[in-house]
C-alpha positions in Angstrom: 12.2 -14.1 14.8 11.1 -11.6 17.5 9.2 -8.2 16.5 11.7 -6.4 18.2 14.3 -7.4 16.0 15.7 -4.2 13.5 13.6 -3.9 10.0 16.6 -4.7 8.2 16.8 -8.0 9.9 13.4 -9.0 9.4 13.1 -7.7 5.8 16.0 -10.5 5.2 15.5 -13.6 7.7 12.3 -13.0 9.1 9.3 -16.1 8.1 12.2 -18.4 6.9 13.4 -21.7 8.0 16.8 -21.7 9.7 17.7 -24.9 7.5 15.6 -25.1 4.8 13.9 -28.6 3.3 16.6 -28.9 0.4 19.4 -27.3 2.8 19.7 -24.5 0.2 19.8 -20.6 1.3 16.8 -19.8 -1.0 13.5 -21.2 -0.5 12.5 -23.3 -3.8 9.2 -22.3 -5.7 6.6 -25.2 -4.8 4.7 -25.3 -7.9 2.5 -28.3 -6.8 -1.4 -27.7 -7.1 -2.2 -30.4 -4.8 -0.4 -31.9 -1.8 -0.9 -35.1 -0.6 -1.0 -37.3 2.2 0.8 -40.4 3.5 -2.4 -41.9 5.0 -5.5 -41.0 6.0 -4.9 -40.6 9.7 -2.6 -38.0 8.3 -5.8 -35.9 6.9 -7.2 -36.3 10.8 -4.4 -34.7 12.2 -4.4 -31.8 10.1 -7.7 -31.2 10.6 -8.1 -31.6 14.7 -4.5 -30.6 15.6 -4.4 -27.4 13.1 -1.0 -28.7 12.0 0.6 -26.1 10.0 0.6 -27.6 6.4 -0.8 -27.3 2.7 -3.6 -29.3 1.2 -4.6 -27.0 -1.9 -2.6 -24.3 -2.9 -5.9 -22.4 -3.9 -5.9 -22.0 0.5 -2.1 -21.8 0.7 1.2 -22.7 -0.2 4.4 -23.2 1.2 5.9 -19.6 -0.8 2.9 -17.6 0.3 3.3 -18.9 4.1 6.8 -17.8 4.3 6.2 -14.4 2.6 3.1 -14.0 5.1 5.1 -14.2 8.2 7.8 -12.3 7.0 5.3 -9.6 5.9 3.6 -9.8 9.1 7.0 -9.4 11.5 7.5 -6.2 9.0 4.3 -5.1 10.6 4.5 -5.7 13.8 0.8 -7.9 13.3 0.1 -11.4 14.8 -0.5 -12.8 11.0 -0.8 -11.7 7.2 -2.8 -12.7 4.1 -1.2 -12.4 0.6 -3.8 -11.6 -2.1 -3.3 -11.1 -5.9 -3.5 -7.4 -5.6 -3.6 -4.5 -3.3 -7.5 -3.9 -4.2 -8.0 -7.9 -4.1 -6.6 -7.4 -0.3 -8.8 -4.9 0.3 -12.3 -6.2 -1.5 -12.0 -9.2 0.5 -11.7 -7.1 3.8 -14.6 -5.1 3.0 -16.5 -8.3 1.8 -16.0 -10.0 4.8 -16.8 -6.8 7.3 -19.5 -5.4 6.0 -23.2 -7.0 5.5 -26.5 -4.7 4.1 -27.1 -1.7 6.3 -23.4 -1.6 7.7 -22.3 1.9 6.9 -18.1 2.1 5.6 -16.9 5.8 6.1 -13.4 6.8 4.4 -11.7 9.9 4.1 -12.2 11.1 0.5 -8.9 11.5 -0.6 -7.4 7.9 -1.7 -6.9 5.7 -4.9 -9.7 6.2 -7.6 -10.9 2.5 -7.6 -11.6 2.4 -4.0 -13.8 4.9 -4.3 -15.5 3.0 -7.8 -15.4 0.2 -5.6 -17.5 1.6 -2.8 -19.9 3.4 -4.8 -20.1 1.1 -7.9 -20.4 -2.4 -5.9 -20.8 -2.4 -2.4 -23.3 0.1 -2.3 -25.2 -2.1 -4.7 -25.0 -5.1 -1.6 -26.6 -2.3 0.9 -23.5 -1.6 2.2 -23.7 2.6 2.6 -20.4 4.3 1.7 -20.0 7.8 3.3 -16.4 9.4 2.4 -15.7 12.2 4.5 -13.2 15.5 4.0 -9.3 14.1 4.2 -8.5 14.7 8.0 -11.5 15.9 9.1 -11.8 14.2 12.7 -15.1 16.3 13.5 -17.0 14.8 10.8 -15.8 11.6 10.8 -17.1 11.4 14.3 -20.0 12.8 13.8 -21.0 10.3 11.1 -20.3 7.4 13.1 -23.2 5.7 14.2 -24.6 2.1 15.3 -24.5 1.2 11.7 -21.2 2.0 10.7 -18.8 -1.2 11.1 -15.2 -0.4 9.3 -13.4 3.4 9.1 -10.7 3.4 6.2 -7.9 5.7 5.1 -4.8 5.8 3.3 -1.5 7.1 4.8 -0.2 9.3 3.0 -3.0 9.3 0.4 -2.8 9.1 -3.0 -1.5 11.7 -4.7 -1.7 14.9 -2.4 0.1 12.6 0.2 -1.6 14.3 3.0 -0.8 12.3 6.5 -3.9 11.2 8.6 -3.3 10.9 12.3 -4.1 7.3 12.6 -3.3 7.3 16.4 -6.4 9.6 16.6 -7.9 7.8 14.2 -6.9 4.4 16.4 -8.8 5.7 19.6 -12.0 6.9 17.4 -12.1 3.2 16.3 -11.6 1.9 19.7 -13.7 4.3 21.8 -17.1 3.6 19.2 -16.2 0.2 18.5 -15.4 0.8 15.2 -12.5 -1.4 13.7 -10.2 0.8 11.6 -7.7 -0.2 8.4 -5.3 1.7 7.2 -3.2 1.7 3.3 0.0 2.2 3.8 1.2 0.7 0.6 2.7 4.5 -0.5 4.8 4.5 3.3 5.5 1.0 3.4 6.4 -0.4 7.0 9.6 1.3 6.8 8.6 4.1 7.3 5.9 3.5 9.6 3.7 0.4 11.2 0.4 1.3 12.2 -0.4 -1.6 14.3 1.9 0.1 17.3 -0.8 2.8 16.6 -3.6 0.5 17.5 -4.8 0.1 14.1 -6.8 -3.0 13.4 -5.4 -3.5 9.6 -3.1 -2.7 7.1 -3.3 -2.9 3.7 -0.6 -3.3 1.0 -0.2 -3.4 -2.6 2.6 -5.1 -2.5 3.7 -5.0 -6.1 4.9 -1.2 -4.7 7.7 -0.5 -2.2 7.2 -4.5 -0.9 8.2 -5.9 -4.1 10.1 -3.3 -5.6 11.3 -4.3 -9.0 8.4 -3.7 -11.2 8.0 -7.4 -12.2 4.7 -9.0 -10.1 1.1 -8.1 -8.5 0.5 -8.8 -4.7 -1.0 -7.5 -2.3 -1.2 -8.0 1.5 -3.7 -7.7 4.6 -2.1 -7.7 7.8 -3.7 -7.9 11.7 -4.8 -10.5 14.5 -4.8 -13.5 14.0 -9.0 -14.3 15.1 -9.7 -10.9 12.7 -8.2 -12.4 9.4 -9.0 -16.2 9.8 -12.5 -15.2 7.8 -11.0 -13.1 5.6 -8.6 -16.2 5.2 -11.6 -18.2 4.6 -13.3 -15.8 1.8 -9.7 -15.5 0.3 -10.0 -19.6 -0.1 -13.3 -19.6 -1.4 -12.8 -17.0 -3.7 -9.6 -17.2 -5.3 -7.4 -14.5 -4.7 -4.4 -16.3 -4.3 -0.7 -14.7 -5.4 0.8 -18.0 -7.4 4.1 -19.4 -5.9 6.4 -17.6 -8.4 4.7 -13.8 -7.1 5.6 -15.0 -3.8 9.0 -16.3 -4.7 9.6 -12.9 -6.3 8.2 -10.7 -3.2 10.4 -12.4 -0.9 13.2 -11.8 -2.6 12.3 -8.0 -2.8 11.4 -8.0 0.7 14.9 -8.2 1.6 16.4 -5.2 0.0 13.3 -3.0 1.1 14.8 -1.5 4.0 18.0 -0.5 1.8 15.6 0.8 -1.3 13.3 2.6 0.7 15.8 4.5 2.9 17.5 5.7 -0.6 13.6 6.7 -2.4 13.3 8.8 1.2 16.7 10.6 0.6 16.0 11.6 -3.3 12.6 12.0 -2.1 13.2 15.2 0.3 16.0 16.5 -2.4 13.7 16.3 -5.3 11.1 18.0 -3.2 13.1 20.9 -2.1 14.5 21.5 -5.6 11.1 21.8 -6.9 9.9 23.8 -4.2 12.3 26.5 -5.4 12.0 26.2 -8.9 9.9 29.2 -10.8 7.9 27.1 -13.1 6.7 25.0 -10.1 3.7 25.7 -8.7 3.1 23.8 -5.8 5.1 20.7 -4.5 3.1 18.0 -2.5 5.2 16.0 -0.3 4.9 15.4 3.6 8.6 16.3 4.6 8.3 19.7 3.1 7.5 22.6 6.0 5.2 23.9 3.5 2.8 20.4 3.1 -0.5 20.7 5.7 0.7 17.0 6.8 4.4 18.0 8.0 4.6 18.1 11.7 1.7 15.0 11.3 4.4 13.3 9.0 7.3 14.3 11.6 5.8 12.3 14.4 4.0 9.1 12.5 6.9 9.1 9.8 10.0 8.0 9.7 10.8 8.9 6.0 8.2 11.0 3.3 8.8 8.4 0.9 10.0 8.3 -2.8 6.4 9.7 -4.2 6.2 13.4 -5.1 3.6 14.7 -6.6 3.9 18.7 -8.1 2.1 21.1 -9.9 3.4 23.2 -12.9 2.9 26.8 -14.1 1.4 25.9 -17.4 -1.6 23.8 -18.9 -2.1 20.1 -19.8 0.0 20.6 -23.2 2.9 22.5 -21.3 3.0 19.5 -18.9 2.7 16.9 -20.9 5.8 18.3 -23.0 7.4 18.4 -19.3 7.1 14.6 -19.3 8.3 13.9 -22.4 11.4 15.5 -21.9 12.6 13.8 -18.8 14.9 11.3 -20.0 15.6 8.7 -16.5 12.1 8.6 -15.4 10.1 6.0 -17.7 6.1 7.3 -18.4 3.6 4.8 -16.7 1.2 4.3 -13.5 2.7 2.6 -10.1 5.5 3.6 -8.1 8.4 1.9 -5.1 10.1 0.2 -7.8 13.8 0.4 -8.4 13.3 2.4 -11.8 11.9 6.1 -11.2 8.1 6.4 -13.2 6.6 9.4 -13.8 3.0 10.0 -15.2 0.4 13.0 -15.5 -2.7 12.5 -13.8 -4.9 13.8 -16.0 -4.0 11.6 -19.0 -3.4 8.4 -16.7 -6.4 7.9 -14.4 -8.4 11.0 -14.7 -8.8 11.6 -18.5 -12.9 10.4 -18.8 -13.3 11.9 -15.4 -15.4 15.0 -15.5 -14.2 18.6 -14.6 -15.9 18.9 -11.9 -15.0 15.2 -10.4 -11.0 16.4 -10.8 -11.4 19.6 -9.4 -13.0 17.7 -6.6 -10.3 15.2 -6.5 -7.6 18.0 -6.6 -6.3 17.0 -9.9 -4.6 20.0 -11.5 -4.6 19.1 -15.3 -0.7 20.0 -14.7 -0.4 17.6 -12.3 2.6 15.2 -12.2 3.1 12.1 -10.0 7.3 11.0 -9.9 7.6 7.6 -8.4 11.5 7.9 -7.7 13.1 4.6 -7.8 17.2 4.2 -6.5 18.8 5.9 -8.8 21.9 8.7 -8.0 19.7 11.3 -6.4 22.1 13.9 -8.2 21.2 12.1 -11.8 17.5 12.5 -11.3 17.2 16.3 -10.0 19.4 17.1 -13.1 17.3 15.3 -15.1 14.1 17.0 -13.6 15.9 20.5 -14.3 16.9 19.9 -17.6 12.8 18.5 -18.5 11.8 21.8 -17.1 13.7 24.3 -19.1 11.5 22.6 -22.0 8.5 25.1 -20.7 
């Protein structure tokens, strides 16, 4: 189908067969291993014509394929790459990019195992990690030299949900011959596609917003078509591979996401405002507040702030953690985009060996709380929010 078809549409018909190989509506789950060949002339023609086909489903099957093109008409991209994960997506980018000496700068604000990942791995391959102050152009620029091959950032970033102008970002990258990729797994392409930014690639964790129902791990690398067929390559060699039932199950997601995210972006903005005014709430982050740095960024890139709010409370660690325990629709766990609202503190979840110093660093408030709203009645969850809160 054409890019210029509605999200909606693509979310739903997008990458599939008009009339599918056993005429039914759904696509089956091929669960071969191996697929063969009716003679060897047919291997030939594969391999000199590029015929579009599987061989080994450790390079691709026909569940991934489908869920690839749909993914990449969401994004507006020539082509897509489904991985096992959202960090397997973006390790193999990084793998393939960057050689000894090349110099990876990132803005310092984004998921904690990038950063491990940088400074714990590649740095031990030669590769020179430099993370720079969240939305600070001027420095960025200023560390950009003959050595550095691949700028990254998250949009918004995880959890202060500060919004990077990635069409600034775009025209650094283009202007020093820098390619650029951007995470948008916490917008999704609903609510924005950075390729009509200029942005070389996007990154998903896909078992987010793009899968939606809490039940698989995928992840997804979107661009040109000559930029991934590498990556493509590494992905083959490697092993990153989502199995033919993840697919299955992030295709069928795919279809609602439109409809899910546009209700996470309504409770979203309520949820925020009623915790902006609430006297035991210290500071609300979310990017379609006036009061978040990122908002007039987050009015022109955005089309929704998303279902992610992360807030700060007027008491300690204990006084949150009692907070948490009172809510009664939000279930306590990491991750976030799924249908059921999650809620977790920071602190205990991701942070708790981290030093002092590292979270103060990091901006993580020991009464710190991440809500992942899911689709539930946006009434039924700021009551619930209210009612958790008079426990302090």
């Amino acid at each position: 189908m054409s890019h210029d078809a509605s999200l909606q549409t693509l979310a739903v018909h997008a990458g599939e067969a008009r009339v599918k190989s056993d005429y039914g509506i759904v696509d089956p789950i091929h669960c071969s291993s191996t697929f063969t060949f009716a003679n060897s002339a047919a291997i030939i023609s594969m391999l000199e014509n590029g015929e579009e086909r599987d061989e080994y489903a450790r390079y691709s099957n026909p569940n991934s394929r489908t869920v690839e093109k749909k993914l990449a008409a969401l994004e507006a991209t020539e082509d897509a790459i489904l991985c096992t994960t959202g960090m397997s997506a973006l390790t193999l980018l990084f793998l393939n990019r960057l050689r000894p000496g090349d110099q990876l700068l990132f803005f310092d604000r984004c998921y904690h195992r990038t950063r491990q990942f940088c400074y714990e791995y590649l740095e031990q391959f030669g590769v020179r990690c430099k993370a720079i102050a969240t939305g600070d152009f001027q420095a960025l620029e200023a560390a950009c030299d003959a050595r550095t091959k691949l700028i990254f950032t998250e949009l918004p970033t995880n959890p202060h949900l500060d919004v990077i102008d990635i069409e600034a970002l775009a025209a650094l990258g283009k202007r020093k011959g820098i390619a650029t990729c951007v995470d948008t797994t916490l917008a999704s392409p609903i609510n924005i596609q950075p390729s009509r930014w200029g942005i070389d690639f996007i990154v998903h964790s896909a078992t987010k917003y793009l899968g939606g129902h809490n039940d698989l791990l995928a992840g997804v690398l979107c661009g040109r078509t000559e930029d991934l067929a590498s990556i493509r390559t590494l992905q083959g060699i490697i092993g990153a591979v989502a199995a033919p039932h993840t697919a299955y199950l992030l295709q069928r997601g795919l279809k609602t996401l439109p409809l899910r995210v546009a209700q996470q972006n309504k409770s979203g903005l309520a949820v925020a405002q009623f915790l902006a005014q609430h006297p035991k709430v210290a500071r609300v982050y979310y990017p379609g507040l006036e009061t978040h740095p990122s908002y007039h960024l987050a009015r022109k890139l955005l089309k929704g702030g998303g279902g992610l709010i992360s807030f700060e409370l007027k008491t300690d660690r204990h006084g949150c953690s009692r907070f948490i325990d009172a809510v009664h629709i939000p279930k306590i766990g990491p991750s976030l985009g799924g249908v059921e609202t999650l809620i977790e503190q920071p602190y205990l979840m991701s942070f708790y060996r981290a030093s002092k110093a590292d979270r103060e660093r990091w901006g993580i408030d020991d009464a710190l709380v991440r809500l992942a709203l899911g689709i539930e009645d946006t009434e039924d969850l700021i009551a619930d929010v209210k009612q958790a809160l008079d426990v302090l």
